[in-house]
Backbone and ligand atoms as CSV (ligand in chain L), in Angstrom:
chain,resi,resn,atom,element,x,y,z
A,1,UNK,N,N,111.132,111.141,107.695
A,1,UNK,CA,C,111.626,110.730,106.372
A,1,UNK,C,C,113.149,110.898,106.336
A,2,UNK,N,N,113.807,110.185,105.726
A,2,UNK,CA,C,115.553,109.883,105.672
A,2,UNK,C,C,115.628,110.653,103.942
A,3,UNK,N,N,116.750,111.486,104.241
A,3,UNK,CA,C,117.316,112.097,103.477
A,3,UNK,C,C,117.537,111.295,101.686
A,4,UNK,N,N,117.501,111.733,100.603
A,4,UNK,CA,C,117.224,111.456,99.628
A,4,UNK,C,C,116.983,111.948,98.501
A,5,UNK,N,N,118.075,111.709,97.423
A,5,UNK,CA,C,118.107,112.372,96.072
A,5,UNK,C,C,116.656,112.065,95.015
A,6,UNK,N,N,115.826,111.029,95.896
A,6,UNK,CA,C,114.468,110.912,95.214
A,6,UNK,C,C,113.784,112.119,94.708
A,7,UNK,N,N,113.236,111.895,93.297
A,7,UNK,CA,C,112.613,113.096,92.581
A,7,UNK,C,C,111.532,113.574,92.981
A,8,UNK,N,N,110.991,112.973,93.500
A,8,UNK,CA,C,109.219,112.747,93.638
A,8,UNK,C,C,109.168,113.647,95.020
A,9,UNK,N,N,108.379,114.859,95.406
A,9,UNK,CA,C,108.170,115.756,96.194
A,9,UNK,C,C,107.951,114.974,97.613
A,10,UNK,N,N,108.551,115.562,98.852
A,10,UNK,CA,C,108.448,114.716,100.198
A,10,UNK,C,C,107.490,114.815,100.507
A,11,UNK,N,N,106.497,115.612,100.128
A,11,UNK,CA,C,104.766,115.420,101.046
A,11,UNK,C,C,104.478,114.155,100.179
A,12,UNK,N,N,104.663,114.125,98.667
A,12,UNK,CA,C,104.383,112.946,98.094
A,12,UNK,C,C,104.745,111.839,98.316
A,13,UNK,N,N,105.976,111.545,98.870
A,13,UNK,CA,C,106.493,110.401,99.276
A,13,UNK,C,C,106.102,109.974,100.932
A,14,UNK,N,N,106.088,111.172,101.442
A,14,UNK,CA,C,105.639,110.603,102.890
A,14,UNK,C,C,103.794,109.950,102.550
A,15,UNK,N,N,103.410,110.504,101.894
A,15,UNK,CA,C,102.297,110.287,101.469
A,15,UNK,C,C,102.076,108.795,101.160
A,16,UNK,N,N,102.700,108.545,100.467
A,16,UNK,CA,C,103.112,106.885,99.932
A,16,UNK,C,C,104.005,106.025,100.829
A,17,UNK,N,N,104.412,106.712,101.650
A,17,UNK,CA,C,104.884,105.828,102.633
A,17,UNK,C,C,104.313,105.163,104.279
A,18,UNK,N,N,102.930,105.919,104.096
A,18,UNK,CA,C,101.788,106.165,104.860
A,18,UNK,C,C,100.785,104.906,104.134
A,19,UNK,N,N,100.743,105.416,103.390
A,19,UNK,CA,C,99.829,104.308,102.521
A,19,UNK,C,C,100.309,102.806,101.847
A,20,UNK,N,N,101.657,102.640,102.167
A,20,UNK,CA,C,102.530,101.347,101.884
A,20,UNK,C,C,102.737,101.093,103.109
A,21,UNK,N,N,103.035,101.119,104.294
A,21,UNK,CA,C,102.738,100.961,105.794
A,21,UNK,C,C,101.551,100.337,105.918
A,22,UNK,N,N,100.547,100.902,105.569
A,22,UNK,CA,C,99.064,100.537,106.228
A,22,UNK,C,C,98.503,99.195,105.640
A,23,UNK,N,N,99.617,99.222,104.357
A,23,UNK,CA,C,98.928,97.983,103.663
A,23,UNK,C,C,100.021,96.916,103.699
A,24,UNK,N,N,101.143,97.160,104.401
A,24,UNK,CA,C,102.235,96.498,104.779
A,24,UNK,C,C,101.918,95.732,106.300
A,25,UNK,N,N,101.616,96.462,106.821
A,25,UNK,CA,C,100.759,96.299,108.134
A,25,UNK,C,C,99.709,94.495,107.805
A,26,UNK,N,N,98.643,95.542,107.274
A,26,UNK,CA,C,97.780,94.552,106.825
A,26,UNK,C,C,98.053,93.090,106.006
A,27,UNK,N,N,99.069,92.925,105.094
A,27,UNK,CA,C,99.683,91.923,104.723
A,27,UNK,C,C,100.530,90.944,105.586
A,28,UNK,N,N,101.149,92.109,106.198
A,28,UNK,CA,C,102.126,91.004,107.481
A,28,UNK,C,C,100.771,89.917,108.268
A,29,UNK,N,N,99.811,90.819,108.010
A,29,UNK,CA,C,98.633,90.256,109.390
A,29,UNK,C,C,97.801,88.846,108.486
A,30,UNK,N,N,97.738,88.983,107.255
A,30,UNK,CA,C,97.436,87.906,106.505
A,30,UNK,C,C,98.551,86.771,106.039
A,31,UNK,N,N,99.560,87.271,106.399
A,31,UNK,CA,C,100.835,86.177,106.125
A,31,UNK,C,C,100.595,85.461,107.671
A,32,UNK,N,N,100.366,86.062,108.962
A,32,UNK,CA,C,100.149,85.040,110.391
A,32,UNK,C,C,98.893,84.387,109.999
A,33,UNK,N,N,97.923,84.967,109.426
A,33,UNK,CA,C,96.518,83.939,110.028
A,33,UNK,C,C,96.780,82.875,108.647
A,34,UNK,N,N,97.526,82.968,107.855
A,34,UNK,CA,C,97.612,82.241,106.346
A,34,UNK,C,C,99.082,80.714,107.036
A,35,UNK,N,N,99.242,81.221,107.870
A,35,UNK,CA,C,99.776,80.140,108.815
A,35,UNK,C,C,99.391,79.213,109.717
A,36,UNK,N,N,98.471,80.707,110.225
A,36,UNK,CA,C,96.935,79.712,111.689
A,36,UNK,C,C,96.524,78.926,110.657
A,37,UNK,N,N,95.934,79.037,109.152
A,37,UNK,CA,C,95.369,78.169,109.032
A,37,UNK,C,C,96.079,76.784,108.424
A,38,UNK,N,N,97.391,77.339,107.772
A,38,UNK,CA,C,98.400,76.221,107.696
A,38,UNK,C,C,98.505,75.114,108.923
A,39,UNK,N,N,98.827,75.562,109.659
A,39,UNK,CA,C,98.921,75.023,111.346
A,39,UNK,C,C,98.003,74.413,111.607
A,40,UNK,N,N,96.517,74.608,111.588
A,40,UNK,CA,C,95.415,73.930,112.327
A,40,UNK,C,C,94.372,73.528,111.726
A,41,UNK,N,N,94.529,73.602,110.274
A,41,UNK,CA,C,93.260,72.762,109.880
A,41,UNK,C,C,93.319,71.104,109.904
A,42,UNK,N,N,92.379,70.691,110.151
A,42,UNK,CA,C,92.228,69.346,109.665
A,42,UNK,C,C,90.944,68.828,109.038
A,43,UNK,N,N,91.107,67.605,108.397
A,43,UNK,CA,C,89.970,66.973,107.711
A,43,UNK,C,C,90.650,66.322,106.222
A,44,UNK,N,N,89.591,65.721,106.069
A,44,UNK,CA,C,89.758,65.145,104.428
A,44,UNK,C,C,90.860,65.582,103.569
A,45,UNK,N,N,90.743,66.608,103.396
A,45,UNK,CA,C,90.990,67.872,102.667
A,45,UNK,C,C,92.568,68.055,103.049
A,46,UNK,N,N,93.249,67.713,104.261
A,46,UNK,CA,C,94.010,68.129,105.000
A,46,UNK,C,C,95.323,68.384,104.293
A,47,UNK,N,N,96.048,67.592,103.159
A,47,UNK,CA,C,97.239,67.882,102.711
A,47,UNK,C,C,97.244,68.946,101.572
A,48,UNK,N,N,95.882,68.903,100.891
A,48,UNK,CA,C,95.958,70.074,99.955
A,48,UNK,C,C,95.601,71.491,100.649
A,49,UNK,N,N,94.613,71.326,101.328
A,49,UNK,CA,C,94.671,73.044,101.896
A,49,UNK,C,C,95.841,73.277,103.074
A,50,UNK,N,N,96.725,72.740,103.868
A,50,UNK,CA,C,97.555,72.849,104.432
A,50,UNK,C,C,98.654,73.322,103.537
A,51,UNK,N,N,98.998,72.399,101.793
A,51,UNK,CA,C,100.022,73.390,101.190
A,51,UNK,C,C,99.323,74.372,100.573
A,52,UNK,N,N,98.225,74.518,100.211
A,52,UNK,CA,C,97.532,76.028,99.844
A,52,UNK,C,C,97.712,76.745,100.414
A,53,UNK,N,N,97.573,76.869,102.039
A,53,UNK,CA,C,97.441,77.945,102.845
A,53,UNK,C,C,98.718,78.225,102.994
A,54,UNK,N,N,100.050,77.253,103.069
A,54,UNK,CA,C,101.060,77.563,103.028
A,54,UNK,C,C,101.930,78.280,101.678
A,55,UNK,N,N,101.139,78.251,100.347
A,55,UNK,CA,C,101.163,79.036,99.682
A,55,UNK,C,C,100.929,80.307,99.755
A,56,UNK,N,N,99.806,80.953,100.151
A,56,UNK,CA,C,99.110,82.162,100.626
A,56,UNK,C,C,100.086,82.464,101.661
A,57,UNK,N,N,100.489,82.325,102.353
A,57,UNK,CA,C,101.931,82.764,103.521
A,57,UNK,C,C,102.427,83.230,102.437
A,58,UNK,N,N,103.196,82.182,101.466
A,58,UNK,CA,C,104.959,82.614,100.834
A,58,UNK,C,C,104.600,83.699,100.483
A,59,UNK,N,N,103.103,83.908,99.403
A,59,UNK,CA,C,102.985,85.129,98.927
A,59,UNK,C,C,102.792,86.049,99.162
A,60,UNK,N,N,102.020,86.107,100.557
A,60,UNK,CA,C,102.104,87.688,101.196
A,60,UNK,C,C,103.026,88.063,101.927
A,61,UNK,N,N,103.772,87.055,102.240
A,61,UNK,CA,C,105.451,87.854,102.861
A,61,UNK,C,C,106.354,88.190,100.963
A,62,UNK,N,N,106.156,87.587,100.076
A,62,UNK,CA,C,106.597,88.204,99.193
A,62,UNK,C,C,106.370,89.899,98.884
A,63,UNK,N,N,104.766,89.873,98.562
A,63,UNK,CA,C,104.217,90.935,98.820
A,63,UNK,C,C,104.511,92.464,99.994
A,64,UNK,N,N,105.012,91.642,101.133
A,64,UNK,CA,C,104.920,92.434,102.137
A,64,UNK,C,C,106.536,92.847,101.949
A,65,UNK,N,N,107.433,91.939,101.812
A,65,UNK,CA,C,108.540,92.668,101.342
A,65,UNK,C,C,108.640,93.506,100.144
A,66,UNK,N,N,107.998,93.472,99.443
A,66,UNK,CA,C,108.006,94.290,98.183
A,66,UNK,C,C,107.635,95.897,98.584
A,67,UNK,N,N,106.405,95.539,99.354
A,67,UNK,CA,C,105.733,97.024,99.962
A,67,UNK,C,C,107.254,97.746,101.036
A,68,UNK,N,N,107.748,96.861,101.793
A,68,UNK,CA,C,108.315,97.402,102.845
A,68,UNK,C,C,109.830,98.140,102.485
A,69,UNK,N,N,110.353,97.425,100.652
A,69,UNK,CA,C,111.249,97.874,100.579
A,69,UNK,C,C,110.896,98.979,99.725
A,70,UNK,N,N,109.486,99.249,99.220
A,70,UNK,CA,C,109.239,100.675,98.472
A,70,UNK,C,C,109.234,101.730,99.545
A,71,UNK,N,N,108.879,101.599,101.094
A,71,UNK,CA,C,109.181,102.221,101.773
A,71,UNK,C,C,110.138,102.987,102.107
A,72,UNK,N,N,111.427,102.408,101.612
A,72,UNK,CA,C,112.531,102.459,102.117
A,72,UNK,C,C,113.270,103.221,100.981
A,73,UNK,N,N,112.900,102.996,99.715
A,73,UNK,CA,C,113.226,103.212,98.597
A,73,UNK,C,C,112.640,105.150,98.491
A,74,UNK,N,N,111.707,105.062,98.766
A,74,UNK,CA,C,111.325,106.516,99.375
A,74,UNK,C,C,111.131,107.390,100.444
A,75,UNK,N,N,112.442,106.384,101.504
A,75,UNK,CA,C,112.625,107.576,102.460
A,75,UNK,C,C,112.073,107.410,103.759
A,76,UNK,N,N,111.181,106.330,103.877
A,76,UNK,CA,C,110.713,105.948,105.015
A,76,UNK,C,C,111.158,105.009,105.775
A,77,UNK,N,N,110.284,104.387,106.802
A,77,UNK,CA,C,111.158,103.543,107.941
A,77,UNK,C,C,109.846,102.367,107.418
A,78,UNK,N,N,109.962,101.163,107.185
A,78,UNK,CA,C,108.852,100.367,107.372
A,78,UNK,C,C,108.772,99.541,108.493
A,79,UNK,N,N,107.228,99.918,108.792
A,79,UNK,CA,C,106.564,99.059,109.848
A,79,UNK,C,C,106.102,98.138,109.640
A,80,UNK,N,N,106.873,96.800,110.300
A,80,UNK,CA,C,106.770,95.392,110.431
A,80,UNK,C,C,107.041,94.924,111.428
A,81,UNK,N,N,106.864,95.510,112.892
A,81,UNK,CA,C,107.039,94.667,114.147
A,81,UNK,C,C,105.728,94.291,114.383
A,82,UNK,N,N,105.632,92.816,115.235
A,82,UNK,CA,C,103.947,92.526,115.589
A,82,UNK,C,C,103.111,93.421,115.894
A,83,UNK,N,N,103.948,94.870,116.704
A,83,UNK,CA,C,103.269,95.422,117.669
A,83,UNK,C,C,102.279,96.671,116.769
A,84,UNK,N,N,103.060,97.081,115.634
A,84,UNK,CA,C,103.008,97.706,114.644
A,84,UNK,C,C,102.112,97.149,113.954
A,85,UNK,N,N,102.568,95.815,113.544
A,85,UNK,CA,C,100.691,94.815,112.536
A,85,UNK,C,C,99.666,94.965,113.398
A,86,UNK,N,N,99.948,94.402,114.789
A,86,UNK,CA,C,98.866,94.555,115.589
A,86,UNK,C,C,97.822,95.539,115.764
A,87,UNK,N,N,98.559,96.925,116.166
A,87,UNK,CA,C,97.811,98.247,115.779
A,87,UNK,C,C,97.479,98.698,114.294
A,88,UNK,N,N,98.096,98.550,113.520
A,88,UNK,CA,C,97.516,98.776,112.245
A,88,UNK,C,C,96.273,98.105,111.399
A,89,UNK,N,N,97.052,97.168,111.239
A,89,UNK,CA,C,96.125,95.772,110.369
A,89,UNK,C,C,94.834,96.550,109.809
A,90,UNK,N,N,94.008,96.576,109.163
A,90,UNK,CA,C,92.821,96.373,108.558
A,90,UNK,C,C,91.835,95.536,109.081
A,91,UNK,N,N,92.410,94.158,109.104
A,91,UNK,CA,C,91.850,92.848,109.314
A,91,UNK,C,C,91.238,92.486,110.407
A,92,UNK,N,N,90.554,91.666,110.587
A,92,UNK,CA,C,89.962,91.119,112.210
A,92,UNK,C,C,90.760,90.010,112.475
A,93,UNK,N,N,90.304,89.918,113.735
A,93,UNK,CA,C,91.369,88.545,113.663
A,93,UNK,C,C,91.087,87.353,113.302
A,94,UNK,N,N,91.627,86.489,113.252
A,94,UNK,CA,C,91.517,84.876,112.163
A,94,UNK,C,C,90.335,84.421,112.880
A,95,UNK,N,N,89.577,83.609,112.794
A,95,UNK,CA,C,88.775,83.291,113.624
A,95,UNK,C,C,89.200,81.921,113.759
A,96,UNK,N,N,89.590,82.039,115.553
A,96,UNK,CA,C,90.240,80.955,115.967
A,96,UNK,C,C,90.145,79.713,115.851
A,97,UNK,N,N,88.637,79.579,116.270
A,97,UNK,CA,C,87.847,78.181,116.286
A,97,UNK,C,C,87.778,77.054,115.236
A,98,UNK,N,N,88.367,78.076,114.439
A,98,UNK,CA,C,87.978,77.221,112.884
A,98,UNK,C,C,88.761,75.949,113.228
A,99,UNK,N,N,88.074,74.948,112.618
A,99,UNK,CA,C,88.571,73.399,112.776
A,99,UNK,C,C,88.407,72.879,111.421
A,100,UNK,N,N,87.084,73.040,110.674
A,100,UNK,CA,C,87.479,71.728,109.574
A,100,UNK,C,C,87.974,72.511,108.550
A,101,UNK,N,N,87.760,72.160,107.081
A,101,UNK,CA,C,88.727,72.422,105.856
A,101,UNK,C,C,88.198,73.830,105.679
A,102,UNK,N,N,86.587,73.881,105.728
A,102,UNK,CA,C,85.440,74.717,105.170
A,102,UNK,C,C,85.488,75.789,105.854
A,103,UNK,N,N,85.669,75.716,107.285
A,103,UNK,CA,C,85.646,76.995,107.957
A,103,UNK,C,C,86.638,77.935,107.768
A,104,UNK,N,N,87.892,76.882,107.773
A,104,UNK,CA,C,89.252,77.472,107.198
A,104,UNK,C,C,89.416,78.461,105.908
A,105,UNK,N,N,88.975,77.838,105.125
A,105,UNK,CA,C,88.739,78.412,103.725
A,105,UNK,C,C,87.899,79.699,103.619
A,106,UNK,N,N,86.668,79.337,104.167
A,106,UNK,CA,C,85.837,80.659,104.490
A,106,UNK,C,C,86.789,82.144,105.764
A,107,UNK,N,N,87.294,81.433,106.512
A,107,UNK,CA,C,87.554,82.442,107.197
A,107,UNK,C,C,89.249,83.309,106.532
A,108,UNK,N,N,89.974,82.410,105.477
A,108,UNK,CA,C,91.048,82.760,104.979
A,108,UNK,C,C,90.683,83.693,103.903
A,109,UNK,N,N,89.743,83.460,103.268
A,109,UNK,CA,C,89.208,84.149,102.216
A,109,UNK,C,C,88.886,85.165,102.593
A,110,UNK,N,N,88.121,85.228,103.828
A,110,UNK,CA,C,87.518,86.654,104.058
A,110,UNK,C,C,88.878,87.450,104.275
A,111,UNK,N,N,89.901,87.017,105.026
A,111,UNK,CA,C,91.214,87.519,104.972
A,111,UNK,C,C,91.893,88.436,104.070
A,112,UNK,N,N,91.788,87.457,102.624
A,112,UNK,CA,C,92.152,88.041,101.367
A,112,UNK,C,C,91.235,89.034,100.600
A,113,UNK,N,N,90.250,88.561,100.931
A,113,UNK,CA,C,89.574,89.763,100.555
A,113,UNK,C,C,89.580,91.386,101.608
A,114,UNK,N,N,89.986,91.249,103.082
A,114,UNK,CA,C,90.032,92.046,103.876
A,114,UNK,C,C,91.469,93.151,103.132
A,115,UNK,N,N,92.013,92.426,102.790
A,115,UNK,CA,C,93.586,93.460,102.065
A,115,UNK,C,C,93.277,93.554,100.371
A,116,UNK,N,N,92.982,92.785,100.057
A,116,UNK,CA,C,92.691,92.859,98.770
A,116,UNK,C,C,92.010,94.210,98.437
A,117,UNK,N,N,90.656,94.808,99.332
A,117,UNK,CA,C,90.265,95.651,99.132
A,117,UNK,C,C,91.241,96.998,99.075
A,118,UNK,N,N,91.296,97.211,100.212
A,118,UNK,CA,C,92.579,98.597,100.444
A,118,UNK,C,C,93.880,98.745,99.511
A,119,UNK,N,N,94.250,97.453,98.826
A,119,UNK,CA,C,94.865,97.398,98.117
A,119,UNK,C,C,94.740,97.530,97.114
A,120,UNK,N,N,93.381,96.707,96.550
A,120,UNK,CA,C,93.037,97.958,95.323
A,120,UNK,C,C,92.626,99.397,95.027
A,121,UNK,N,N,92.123,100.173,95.885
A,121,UNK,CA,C,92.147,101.403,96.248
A,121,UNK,C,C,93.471,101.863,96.364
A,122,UNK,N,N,94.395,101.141,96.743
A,122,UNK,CA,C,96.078,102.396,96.497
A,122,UNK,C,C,96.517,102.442,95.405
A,123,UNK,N,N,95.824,101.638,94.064
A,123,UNK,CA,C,96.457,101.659,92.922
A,123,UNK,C,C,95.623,103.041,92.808
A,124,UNK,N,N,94.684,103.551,92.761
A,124,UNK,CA,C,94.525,104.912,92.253
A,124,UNK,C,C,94.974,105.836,93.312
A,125,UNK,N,N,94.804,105.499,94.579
A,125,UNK,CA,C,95.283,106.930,95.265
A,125,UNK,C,C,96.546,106.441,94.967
A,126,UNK,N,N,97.698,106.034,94.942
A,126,UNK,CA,C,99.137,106.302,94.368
A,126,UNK,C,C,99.550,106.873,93.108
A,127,UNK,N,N,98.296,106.756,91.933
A,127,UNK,CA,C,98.705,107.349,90.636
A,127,UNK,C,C,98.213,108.673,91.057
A,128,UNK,N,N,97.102,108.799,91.898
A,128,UNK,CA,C,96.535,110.382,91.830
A,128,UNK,C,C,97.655,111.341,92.672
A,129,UNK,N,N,98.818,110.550,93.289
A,129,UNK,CA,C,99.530,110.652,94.331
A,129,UNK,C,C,100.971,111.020,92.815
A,130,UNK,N,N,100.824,110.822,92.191
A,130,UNK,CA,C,101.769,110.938,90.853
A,130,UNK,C,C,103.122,109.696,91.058
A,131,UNK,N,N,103.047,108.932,91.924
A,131,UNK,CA,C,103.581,107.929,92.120
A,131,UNK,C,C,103.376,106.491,91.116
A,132,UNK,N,N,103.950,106.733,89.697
A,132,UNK,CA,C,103.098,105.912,89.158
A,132,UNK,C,C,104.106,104.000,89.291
A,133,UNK,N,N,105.336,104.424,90.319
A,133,UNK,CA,C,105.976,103.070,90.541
A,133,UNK,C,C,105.061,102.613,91.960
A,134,UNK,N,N,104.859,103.472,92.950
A,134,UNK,CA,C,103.928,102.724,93.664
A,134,UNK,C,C,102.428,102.256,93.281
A,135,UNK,N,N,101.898,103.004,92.525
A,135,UNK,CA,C,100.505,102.247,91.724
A,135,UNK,C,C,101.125,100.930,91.296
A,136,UNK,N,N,102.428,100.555,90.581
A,136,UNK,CA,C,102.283,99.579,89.300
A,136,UNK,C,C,102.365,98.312,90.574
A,137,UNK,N,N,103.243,98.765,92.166
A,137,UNK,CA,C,102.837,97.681,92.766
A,137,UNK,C,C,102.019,97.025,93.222
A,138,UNK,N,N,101.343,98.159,93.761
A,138,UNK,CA,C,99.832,97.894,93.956
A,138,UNK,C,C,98.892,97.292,92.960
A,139,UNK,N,N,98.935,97.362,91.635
A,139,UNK,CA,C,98.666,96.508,90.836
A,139,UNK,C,C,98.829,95.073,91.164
A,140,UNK,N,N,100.120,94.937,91.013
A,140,UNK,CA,C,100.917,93.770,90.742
A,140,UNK,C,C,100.272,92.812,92.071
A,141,UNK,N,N,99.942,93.708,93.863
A,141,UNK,CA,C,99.644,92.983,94.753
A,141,UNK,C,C,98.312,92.780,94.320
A,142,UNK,N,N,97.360,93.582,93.448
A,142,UNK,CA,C,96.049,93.063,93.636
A,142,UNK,C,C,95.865,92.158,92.965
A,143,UNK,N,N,96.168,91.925,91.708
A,143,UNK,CA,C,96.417,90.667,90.691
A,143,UNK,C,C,96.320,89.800,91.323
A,144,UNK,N,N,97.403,90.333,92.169
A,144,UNK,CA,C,98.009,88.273,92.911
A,144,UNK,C,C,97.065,88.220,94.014
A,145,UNK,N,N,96.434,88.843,94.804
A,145,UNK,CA,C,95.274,88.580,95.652
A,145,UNK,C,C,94.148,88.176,95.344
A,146,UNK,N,N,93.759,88.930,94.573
A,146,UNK,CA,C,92.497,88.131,93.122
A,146,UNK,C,C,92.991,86.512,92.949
A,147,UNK,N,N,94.053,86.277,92.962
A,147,UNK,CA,C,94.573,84.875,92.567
A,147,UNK,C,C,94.405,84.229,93.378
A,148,UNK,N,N,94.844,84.343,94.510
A,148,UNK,CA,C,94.530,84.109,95.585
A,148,UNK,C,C,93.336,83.426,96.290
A,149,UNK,N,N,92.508,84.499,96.313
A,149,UNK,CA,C,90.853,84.748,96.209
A,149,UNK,C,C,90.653,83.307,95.947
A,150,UNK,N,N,90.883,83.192,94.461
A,150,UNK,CA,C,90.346,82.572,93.376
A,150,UNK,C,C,90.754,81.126,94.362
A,151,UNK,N,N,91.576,80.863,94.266
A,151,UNK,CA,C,91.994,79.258,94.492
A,151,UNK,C,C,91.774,78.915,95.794
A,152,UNK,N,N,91.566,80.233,96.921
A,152,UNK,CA,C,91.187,79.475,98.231
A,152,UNK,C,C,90.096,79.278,97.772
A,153,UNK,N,N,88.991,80.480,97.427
A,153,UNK,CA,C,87.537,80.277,97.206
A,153,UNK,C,C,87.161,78.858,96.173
A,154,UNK,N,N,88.354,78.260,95.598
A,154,UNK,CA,C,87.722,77.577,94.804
A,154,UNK,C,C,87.681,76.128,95.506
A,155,UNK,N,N,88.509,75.904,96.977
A,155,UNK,CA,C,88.236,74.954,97.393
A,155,UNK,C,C,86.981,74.614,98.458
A,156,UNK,N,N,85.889,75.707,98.526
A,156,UNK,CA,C,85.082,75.887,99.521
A,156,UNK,C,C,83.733,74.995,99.002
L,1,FE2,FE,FE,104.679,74.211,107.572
């Protein structure tokens, strides 16, 4: 942890900086496969879920910067090299094969729902953590993953 007039106790903050990592991790890893599927779907379907999925990118690198600079904001180093998503992640990996609109959708979703979960779980371990600016993000990411959810799942 890097030196810092932050109020909030350093077991607490390393604490939260452990748990904004892991889900920083995991987001970086849904911003690549939210590309695989930008990149390689085809079918019918092809110009609207290509900018959907390219939606789902912008927003979890939004997301993932948000997490990476609360990191930083409390003292930590954030992890965002591949090698770092790679070992961390949550997620499985994209499932390659996918070819038409449907598989895409199904396998992106499961994606969002793969972070979505852990992410809603840090909104309470961060308030129980007395961190109540890292809960309100964690909020703010699950909202928008729910949203998410919603509009891939709604093209399936
Ligand atoms: Fe593109």
């Amino acid at each position: 942890m890097h030196p810092t007039s932050h109020d909030l106790p350093k077991a607490s903050r390393a604490a939260m900086v452990a748990l904004l990592n892991a889900n920083l991790a995991t987001t970086l890893d849904l911003a690549l496969q939210a590309k695989y599927a930008h990149w390689n779907v085809k079918g019918p379907s092809f110009i609207a879920l290509h900018e959907l999925f390219d939606q789902v990118h912008t927003a979890a690198m939004t997301m993932a910067d948000t997490m990476a600079e609360r990191v930083t904001a409390l003292g930590g180093t954030a992890g965002g090299t591949a090698r770092i998503v790679a070992a961390s992640s949550a997620l499985k990996e994209y499932r390659l094969k996918a070819a038409g609109g449907a598989e895409h959708v199904k396998a992106l979703a499961a994606a969002i729902a793969g972070l979505a979960k852990p992410v809603r779980n840090a909104i309470d371990a961060a308030a129980q953590a007395g961190d109540a600016g890292t809960s309100d993000l964690f909020t703010g990411a699950s909202r928008e993953l729910d949203k998410l959810l919603w509009l891939v799942e709604a093209h399936g």
